[in-house]
C-alpha positions as CSV (number, residue, x, y, z in Angstrom):
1,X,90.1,162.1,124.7
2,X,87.8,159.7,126.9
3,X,85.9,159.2,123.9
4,X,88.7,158.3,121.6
5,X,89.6,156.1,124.6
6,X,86.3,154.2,124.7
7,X,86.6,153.9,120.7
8,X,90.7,152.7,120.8
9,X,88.9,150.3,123.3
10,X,86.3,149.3,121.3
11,X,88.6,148.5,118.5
12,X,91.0,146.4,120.6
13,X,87.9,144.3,122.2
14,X,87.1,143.8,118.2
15,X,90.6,142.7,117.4
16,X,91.1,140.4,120.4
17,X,87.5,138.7,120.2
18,X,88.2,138.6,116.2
19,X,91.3,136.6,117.0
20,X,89.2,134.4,119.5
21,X,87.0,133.2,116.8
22,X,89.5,132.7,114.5
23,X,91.6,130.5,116.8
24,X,88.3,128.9,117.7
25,X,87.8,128.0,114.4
26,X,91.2,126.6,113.7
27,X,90.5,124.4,116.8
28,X,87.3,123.7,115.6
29,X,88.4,122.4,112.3
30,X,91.4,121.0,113.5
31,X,89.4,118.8,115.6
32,X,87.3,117.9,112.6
33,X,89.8,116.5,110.5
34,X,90.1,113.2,109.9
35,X,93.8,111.2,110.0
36,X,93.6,108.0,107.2
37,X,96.8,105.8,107.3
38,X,96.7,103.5,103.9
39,X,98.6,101.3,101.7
40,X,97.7,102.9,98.0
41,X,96.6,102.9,96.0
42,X,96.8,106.7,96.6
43,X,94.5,108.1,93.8
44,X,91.8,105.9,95.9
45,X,92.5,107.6,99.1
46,X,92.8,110.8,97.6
47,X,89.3,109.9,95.8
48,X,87.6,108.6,99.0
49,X,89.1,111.5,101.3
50,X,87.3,114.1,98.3
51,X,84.1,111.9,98.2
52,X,83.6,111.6,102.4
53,X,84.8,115.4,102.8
54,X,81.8,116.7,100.4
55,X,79.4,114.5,102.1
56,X,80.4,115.4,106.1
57,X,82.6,118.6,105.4
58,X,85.5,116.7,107.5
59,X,88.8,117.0,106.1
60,X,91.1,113.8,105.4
61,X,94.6,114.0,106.3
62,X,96.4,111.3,104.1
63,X,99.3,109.4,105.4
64,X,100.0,107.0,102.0
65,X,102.9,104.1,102.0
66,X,103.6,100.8,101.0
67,X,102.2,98.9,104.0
68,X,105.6,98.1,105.7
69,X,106.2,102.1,106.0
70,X,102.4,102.6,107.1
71,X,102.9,99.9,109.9
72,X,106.6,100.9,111.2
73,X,104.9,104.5,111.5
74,X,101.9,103.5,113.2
75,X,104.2,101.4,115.8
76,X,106.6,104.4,116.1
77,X,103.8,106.2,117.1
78,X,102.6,104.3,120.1
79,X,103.1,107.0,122.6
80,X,101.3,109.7,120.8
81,X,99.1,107.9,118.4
82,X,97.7,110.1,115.2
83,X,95.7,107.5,112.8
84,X,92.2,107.5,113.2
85,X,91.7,105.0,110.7
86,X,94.4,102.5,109.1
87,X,93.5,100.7,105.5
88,X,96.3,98.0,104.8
89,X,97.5,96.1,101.8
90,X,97.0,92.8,104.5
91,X,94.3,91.2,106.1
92,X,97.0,89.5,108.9
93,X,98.0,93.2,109.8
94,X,94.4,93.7,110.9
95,X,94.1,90.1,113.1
96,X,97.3,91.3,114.5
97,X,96.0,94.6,115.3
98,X,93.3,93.2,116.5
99,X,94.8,90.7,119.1
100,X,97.0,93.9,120.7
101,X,94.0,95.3,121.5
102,X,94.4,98.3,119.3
103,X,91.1,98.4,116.9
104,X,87.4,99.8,117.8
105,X,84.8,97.5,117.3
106,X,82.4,98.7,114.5
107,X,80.2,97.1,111.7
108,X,78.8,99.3,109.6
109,X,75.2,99.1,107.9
110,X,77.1,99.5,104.7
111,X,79.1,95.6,105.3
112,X,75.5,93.8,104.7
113,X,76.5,92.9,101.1
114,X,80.1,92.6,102.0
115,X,80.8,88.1,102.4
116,X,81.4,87.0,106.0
117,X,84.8,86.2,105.0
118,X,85.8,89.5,104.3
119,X,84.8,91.3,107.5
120,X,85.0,90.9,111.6
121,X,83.8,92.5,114.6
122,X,86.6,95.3,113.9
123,X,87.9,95.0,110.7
124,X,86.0,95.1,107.2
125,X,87.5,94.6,103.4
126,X,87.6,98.4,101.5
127,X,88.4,95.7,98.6
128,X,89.8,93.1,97.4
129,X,93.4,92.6,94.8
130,X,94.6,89.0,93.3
131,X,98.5,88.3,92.9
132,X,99.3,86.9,89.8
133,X,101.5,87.3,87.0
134,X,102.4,89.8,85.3
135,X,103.6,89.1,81.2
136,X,105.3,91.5,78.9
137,X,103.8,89.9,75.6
138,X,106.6,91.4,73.7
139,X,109.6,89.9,75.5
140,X,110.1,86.8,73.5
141,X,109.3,84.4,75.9
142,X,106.5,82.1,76.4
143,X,102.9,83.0,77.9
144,X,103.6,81.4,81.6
145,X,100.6,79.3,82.6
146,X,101.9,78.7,85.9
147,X,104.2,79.8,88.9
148,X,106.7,77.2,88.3
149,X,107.2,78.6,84.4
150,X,109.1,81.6,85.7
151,X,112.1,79.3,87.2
152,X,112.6,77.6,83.6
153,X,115.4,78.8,81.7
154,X,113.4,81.2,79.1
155,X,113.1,83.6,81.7
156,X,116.9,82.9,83.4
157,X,117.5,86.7,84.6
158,X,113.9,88.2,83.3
159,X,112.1,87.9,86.4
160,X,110.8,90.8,89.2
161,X,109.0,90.3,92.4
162,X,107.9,92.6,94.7
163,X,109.5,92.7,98.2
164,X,107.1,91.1,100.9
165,X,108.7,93.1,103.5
166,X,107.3,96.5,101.9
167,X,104.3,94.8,100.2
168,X,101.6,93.0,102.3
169,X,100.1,91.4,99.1
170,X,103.5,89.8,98.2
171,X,103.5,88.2,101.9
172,X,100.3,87.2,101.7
173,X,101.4,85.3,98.8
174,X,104.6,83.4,100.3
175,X,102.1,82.2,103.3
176,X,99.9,81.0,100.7
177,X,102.3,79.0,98.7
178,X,104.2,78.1,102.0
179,X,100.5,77.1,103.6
180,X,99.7,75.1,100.4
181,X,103.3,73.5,99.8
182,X,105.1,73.3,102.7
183,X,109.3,72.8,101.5
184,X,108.3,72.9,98.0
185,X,107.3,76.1,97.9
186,X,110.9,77.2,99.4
187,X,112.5,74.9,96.9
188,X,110.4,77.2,94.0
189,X,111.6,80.6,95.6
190,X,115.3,79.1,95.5
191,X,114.7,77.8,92.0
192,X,113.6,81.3,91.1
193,X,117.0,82.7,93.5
194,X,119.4,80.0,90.7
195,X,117.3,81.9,87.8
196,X,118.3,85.3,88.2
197,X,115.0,86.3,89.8
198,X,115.7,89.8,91.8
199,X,113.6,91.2,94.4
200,X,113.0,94.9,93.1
201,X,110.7,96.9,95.9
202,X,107.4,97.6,96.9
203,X,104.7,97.0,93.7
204,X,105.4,99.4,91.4
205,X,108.9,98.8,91.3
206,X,109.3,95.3,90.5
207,X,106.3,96.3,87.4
208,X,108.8,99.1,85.8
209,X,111.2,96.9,84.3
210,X,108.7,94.5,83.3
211,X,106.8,97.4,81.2
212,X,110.2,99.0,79.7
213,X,111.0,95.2,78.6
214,X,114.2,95.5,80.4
215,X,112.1,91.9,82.1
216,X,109.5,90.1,81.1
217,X,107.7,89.3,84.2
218,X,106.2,89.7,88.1
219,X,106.2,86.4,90.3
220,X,103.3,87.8,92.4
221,X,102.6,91.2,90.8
222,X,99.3,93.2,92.9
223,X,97.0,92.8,89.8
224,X,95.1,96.1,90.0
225,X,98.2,98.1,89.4
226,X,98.7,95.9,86.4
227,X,95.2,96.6,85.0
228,X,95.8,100.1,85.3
229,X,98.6,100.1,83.3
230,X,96.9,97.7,80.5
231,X,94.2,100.1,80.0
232,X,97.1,103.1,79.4
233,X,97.7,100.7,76.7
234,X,101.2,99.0,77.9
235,X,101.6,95.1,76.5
236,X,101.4,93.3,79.2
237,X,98.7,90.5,80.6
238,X,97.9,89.6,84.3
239,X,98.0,85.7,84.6
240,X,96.8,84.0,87.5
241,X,98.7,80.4,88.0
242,X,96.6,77.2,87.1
243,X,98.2,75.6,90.9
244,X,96.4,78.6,92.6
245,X,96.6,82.1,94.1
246,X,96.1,84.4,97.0
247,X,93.2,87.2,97.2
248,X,94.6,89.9,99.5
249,X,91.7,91.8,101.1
250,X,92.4,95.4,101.9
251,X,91.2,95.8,105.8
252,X,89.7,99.2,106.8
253,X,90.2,99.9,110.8
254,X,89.6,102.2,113.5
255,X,92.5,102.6,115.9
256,X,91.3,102.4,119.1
257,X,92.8,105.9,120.3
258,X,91.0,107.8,118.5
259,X,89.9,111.1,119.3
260,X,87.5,111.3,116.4
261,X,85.3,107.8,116.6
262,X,82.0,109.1,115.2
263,X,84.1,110.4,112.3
264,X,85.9,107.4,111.9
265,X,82.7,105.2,111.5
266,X,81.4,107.7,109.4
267,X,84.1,107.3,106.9
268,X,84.1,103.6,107.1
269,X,80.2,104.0,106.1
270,X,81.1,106.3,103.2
271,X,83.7,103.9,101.8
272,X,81.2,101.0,101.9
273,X,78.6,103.1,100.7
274,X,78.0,102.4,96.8
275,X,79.6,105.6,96.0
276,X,82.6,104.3,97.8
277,X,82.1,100.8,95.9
278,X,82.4,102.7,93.1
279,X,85.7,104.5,93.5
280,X,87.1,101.3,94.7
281,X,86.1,99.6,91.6
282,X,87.4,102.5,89.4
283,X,90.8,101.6,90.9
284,X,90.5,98.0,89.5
285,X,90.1,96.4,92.9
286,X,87.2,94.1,93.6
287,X,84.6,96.5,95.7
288,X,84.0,94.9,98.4
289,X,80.5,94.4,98.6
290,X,78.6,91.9,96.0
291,X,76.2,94.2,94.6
292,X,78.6,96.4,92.9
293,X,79.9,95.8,89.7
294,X,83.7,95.3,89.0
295,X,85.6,95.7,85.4
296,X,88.1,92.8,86.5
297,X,88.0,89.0,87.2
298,X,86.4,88.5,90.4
299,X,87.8,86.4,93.5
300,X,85.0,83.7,93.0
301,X,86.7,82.9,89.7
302,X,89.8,82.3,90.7
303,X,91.9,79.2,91.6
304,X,92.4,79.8,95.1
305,X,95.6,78.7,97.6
306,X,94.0,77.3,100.8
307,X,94.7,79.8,103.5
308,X,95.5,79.6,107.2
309,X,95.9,82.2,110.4
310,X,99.6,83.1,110.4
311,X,100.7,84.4,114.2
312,X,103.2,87.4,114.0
313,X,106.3,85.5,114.8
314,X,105.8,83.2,111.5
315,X,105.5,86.1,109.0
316,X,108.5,87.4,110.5
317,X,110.3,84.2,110.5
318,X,108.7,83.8,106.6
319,X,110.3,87.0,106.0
320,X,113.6,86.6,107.5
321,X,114.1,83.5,105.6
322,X,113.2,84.9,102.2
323,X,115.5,87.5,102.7
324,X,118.4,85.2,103.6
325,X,117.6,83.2,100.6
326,X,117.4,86.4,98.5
327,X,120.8,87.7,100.2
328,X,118.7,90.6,101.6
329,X,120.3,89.5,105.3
């Protein structure tokens, strides 16, 4: 009996310290996963996660929206932060960020080929996407050439653009034009409002219609998403206007709170690594860094919108009165 004791003993020690290392472990790898919050594409973050997990064996949890979602969850989550590391679809996000005091100081090895203009103290381009417009070549209406083409009557009811409320590219554009024009470039968006112009989403939506031919073009389509498509073989061309254009450079971040900063930089030195160059290229962004080869027109060929700092309060007052105009409000 006291030996069948000791053994039923035994066995229970076993079971208990066998649960121990198991919920060790779970802690263990819980604490080793890594929280990315991005704005797409997602096949890149997916990529990138795959890519930095096989290298560091840390997991990537993916939190993947248009940038509007990815910032109204980051500032819902204020109290309890859970984004190690944020990748927007705007650079202004990042100089917001930035100026609240939320972002970890870090410059990776990787950044030395990356241009000065495309990385700070605390924030660094992943890559870099052009607006432009977007063409379907079997509409029936004529090759734009220039931003101003889209409000003439050939395209009266054929025109999409993305929503710059959900899309940080499509704002970036709007300061752009508004930097470079001043009224006039208000006076285009309401020509564009008279012409049947509809705002139709985030990115993707306002390209749908244009590649069923239900319309014939994007004012300020996100031109990877666009080159993606034209190499699935859809008839459609990426124009960038003669007046000029916007770059949007996708900032990577650390978020100051948190818990995983060694990780954090680590993943921020895979995606600037050229492997990570690489992947970002495959996507049809610009990489980043100079020394990697891209299968698109790069930013240095480009006509180029002069830019400016844009506080908070002006891209929301930018955004309130596009939506008016729009009769979003």
């Amino acid at each position: 009996m006291f030996f069948q004791q000791r053994i039923s003993g035994r066995i229970a020690n076993t079971g208990v310290a066998l649960a121990m290392a198991l919920s060790f472990a779970m802690m263990s790898n819980s604490a080793q996963a890594l929280t990315l919050y991005t704005a797409g594409p997602g096949s890149l973050a997916k990529k990138l996660a795959t890519g930095y997990e096989k290298q560091s064996g840390v997991k990537v949890d993916i939190f993947q929206a248009t940038t509007g979602k990815v910032m109204a969850r980051l500032e819902a989550e204020q109290a309890n932060p859970r984004a190690d590391v944020l990748i927007s679809a705007s650079w202004d996000t990042a100089t917001d960020l930035q100026q609240r005091g939320w972002l970890l100081d870090y410059q990776s090895p990787n950044a030395a080929e990356v241009p000065a203009q495309f990385k700070t103290p605390s924030y660094v381009a992943q890559g870099i996407s052009a607006l432009g417009i977007v063409w379907n070549s079997n509409s029936g209406t004529p090759e734009p050439k220039d931003w101003r083409d889209l409000a003439q009557p050939a395209f009266k009811d054929k025109v999409t653009t993305p929503d710059p409320a959900l899309s940080g590219a499509s704002l970036d554009l709007l300061l752009g034009l508004q930097h470079a024009q001043g009224e006039q470039a208000w006076q285009l968006f309401e020509s564009l409002k008279s012409n049947g112009a509809i705002i139709a989403g985030p990115n993707a939506q306002a390209l749908t219609p244009v590649l069923q031919g239900a319309k014939a073009a994007v004012f300020g389509a996100v031109d990877y998403v666009s080159y993606n498509s034209m190499a699935e073989g859809e008839a459609i061309k990426v124009i960038f206007p003669s007046s000029g254009t916007v770059i949007a450079p996708r900032p990577m971040m650390i978020l100051k709170s948190t818990q995983h900063a060694d990780q954090a930089r680590a993943f921020i030195d895979y995606v600037l690594s050229p492997e990570g160059q690489r992947a970002v290229a495959d996507a049809w962004l610009m990489p980043a860094r100079q020394d990697i080869d891209a299968k698109r027109p790069l930013f240095k060929t480009l006509t180029l919108l002069p830019q400016g700092d844009t506080p908070a309060g002006s891209r929301s007052a930018v955004l309130d009165r596009f939506a008016t105009l729009f009769g979003q409000r």
